[in-house]
N, C-alpha and C positions, 0 to 999 in steps of 0.2 A: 227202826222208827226214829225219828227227827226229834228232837228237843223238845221242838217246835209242837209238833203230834201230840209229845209225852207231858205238854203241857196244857193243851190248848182249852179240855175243859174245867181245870182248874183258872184259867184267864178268865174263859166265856161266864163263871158264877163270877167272880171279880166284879166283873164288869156289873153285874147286875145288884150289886148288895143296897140296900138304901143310900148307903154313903157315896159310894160311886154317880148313882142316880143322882143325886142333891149338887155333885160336883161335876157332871156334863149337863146336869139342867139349868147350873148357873147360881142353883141360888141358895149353895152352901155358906150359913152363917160365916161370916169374920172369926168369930172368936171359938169357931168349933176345926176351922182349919187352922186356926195360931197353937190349940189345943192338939189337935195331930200333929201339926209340924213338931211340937216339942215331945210327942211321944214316938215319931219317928227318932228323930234327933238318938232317945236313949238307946232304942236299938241297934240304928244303924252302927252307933259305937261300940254295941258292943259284937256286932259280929264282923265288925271292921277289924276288929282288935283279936279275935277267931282268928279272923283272916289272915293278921300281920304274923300272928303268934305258928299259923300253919304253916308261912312260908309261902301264899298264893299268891301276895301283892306282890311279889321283888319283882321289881323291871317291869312294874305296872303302875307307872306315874300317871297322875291326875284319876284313877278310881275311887279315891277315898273321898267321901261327901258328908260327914258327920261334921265337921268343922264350919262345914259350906251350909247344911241346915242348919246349924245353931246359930250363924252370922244371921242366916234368913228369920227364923223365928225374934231374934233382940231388934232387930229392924220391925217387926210386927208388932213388939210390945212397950218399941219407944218411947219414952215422954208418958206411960200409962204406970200403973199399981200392976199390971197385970202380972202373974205366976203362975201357971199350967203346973199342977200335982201329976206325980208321976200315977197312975191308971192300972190298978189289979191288973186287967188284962195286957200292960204294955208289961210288970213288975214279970205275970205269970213266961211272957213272952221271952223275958231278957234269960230269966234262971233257966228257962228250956237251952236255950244259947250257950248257956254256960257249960252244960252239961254235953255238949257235943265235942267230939275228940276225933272222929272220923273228917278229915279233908273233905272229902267230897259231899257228904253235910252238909260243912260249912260252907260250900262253892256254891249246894243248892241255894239258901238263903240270900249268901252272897249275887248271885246270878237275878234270884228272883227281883230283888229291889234295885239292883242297878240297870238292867236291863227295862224293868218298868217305868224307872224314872228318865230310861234315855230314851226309848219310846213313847209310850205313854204321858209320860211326863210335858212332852213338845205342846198334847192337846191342853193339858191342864194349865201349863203359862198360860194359852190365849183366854182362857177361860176364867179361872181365881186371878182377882187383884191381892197379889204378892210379892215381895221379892221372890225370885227364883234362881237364886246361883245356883244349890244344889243340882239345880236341874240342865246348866250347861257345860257339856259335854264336850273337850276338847279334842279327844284322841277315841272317838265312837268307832274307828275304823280298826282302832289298835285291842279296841273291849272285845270287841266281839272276834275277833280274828284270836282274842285270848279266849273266851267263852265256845268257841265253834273249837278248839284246840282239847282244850280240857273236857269238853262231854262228849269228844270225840274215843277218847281213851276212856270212857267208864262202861 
């Protein structure tokens, strides 16, 4: 079975949650996606830092985007008082992260949100008025040629 297969309806509720809804109908609050971008932001670091610490990144330049969302969110909160608290469920999310020691885990995770932000991600630029660096994607032929590599071996 395909990746692809093994994941797809885990995608297809994705797709379907309120929040997903609110953000392909357009008309997800400002301050509820500067609010996600910064509770993105703390996980992404820390299962970037998973990732550095297992040894997945080497010789996988331009994959890390925690630097690239937190540029995006300071850009969102410019010139304002604004400050997004970190979120029970992002707090509950990071310590599950922590607690992962198996590579391929961490690759799952790792795979989940990179692979949604270089996909998925393309529709949500035309959609959310945002900056989106995280979301551009220089070496997309290099990710996934590394991602079709490593779940080809689990």
């Amino acid at each position: 079975m395909s990746l692809k297969e093994l994941t797809a309806e885990k995608h297809k509720l994705a797709e379907t949650t309120p929040f997903m809804r609110a953000v392909f109908a357009g008309t997800m609050p400002k301050e509820v996606w500067t609010d996600y971008t910064y509770q993105k932001y703390l996980w992404y670091k820390e299962i970037e830092g998973a990732a550095r610490q297992a040894g997945l990144l080497e010789n996988l330049s331009g994959i890390e985007r925690a630097d690239l969302i937190m540029q995006d969110y300071r850009e969102m909160i410019a010139g304002t008082a604004n400050f997004n608290t970190y979120k029970e469920v992002t707090k509950d999310y990071v310590i599950y992260l922590k607690t992962l020691t198996d590579s391929k885990k961490i690759l799952a995770h790792l795979y989940t949100w990179h692979m949604g932000d270089m996909f998925g991600g393309q529709m949500i630029k035309k959609i959310i008025d945002a900056p989106h660096r995280h979301l551009v994607f220089d070496n997309t032929l290099a990710l996934i040629i590394f991602y079709t590599a490593q779940y080809s071996h689990t």
